[in-house]
C-alpha positions in Angstrom: 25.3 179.6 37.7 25.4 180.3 41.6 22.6 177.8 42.1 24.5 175.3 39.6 27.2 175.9 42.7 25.6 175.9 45.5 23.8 172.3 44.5 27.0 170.7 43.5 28.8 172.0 47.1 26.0 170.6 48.9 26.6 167.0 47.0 30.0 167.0 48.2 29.5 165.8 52.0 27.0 162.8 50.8 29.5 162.0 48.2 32.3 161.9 51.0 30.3 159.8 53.3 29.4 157.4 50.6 33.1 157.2 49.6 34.2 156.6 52.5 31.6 153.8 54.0 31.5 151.7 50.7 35.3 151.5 51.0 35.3 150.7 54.9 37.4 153.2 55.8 35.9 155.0 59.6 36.4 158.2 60.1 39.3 157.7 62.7 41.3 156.0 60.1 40.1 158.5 58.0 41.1 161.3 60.5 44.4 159.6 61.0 45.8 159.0 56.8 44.3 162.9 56.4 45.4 164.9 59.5 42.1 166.3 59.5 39.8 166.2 62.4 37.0 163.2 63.4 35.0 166.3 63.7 35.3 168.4 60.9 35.5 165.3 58.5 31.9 164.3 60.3 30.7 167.8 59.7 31.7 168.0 56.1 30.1 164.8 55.6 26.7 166.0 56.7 26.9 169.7 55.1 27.5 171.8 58.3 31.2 172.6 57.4 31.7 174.0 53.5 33.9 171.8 51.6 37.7 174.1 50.4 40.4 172.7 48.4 42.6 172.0 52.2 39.9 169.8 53.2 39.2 168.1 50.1 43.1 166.9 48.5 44.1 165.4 51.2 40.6 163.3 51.2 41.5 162.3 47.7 44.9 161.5 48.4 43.5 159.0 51.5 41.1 157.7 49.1 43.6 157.6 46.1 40.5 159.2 43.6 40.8 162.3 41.6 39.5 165.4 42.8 37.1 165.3 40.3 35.2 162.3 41.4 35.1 164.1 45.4 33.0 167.3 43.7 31.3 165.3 40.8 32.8 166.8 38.1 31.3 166.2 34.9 32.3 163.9 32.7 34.2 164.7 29.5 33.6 161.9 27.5 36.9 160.0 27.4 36.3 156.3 29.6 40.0 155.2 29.3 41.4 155.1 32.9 45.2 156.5 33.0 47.5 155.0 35.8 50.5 156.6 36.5 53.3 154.0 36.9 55.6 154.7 39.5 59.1 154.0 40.2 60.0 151.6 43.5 63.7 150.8 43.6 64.9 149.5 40.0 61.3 148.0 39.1 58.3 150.0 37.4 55.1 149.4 39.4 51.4 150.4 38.3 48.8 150.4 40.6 45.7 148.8 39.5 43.6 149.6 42.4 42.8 153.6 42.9 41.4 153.1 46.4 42.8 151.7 50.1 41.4 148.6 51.1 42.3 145.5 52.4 43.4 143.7 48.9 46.0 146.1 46.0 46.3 144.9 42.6 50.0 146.2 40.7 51.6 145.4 37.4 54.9 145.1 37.6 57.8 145.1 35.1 60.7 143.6 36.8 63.9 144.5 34.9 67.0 141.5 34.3 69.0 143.2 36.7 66.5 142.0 39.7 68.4 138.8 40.1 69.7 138.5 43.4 67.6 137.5 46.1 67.0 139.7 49.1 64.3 138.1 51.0 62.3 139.7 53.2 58.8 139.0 55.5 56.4 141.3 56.8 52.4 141.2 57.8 50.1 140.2 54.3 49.6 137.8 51.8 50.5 137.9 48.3 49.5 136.2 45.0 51.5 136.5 41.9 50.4 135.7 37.7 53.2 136.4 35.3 52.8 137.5 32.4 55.5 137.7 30.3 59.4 136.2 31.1 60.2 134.3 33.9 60.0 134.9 37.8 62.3 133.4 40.3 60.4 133.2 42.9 62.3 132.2 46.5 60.0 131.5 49.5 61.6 129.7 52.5 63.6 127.0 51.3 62.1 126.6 48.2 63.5 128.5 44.9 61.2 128.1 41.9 60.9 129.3 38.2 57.8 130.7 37.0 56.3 131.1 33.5 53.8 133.3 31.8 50.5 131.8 32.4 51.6 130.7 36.3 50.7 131.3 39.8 51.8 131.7 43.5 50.3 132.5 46.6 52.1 133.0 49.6 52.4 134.3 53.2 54.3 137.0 53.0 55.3 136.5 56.8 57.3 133.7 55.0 60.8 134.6 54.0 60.6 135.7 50.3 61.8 137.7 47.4 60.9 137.7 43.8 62.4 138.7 40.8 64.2 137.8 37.0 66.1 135.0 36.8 68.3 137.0 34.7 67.2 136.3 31.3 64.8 139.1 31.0 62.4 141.6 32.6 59.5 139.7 34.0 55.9 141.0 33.8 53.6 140.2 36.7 50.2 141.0 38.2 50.3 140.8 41.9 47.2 140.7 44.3 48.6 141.9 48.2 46.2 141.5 50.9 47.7 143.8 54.3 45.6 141.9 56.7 46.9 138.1 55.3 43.6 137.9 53.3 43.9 135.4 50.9 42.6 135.2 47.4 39.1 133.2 47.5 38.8 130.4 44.7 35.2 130.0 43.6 35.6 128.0 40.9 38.0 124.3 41.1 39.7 122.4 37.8 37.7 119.3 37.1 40.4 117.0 38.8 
């Protein structure tokens, strides 16, 4: 059992390291979202500091992973995923994406009451599907109303706001890129 241990401790730094490279994330930044050291988060990483549950929540919490995936737990059979939704202001929002990066995917359920525009800018770029009810969307001077099975991408640096048009709650999937990446296209409709 102690050996059992002692090999899944040592598996933690690699696992760290690995984690933390394939997502892009350095170990200032890393250092910075965690409040823990450049230093001791370097020597976990390579097995000279012993990992202890103050070192490794906060490291999840960065990375937005269980704890379980951190100390390679093992798997207990059940592949269903389970989001938490979360409340922001009157809409429910459910992260689709469990890591930081440069692009978040949401879900969100915009209730009727979201009518009245509010817009807003900041740094990013945003791109919108709706699924279910319809989305007023205004963006500058334009004020439009989506469907379920439409699109919009947009600068958020733009003035904007998005919302019900009153009828209904409005389901959407939203793509936000922090940086003002934009959604790449691979494919083009046969004109």
């Amino acid at each position: 059992m102690e050996d059992r241990i002692a090999v899944a401790l040592a598996e933690v730094g690699p696992r760290l390291k690995r984690l933390r490279t394939a997502r892009g994330v350095t170990l200032a930044a890393l250092s910075e979202s965690t409040g823990i050291s450049k230093s001791t988060l370097s020597r976990l990483e390579s097995g000279q500091r012993r990992p202890s549950l103050e070192l490794l929540l906060p490291i999840a919490q960065a990375h937005q992973v269980p704890l379980d995936e951190l100390v390679g737990a093992p798997e207990v059979g059940d592949p269903r995923v389970r989001l938490t939704p979360r409340r922001v202001n009157d809409q429910v929002v459910l992260p689709l994406t469990r890591h930081p990066g440069p692009l978040q995917a949401f879900k969100s359920i915009i209730p009727a009451s979201r009518s009245k525009p509010d817009p807003c800018t900041h740094e990013g770029f945003e791109w919108l599907y709706v699924l279910a009810g319809r989305l007023r969307l205004v963006l500058a001077d334009h004020d439009l109303v989506l469907g379920p099975g439409e699109a919009a991408e947009f600068d958020t640096r733009l003035p904007h706001w998005f919302g019900s048009t009153g009828e209904g709650p409005v389901e959407v999937l939203s793509l936000f890129g922090r940086q003002g990446e934009r959604i790449h296209v691979r494919a083009k409709p046969k004109a």
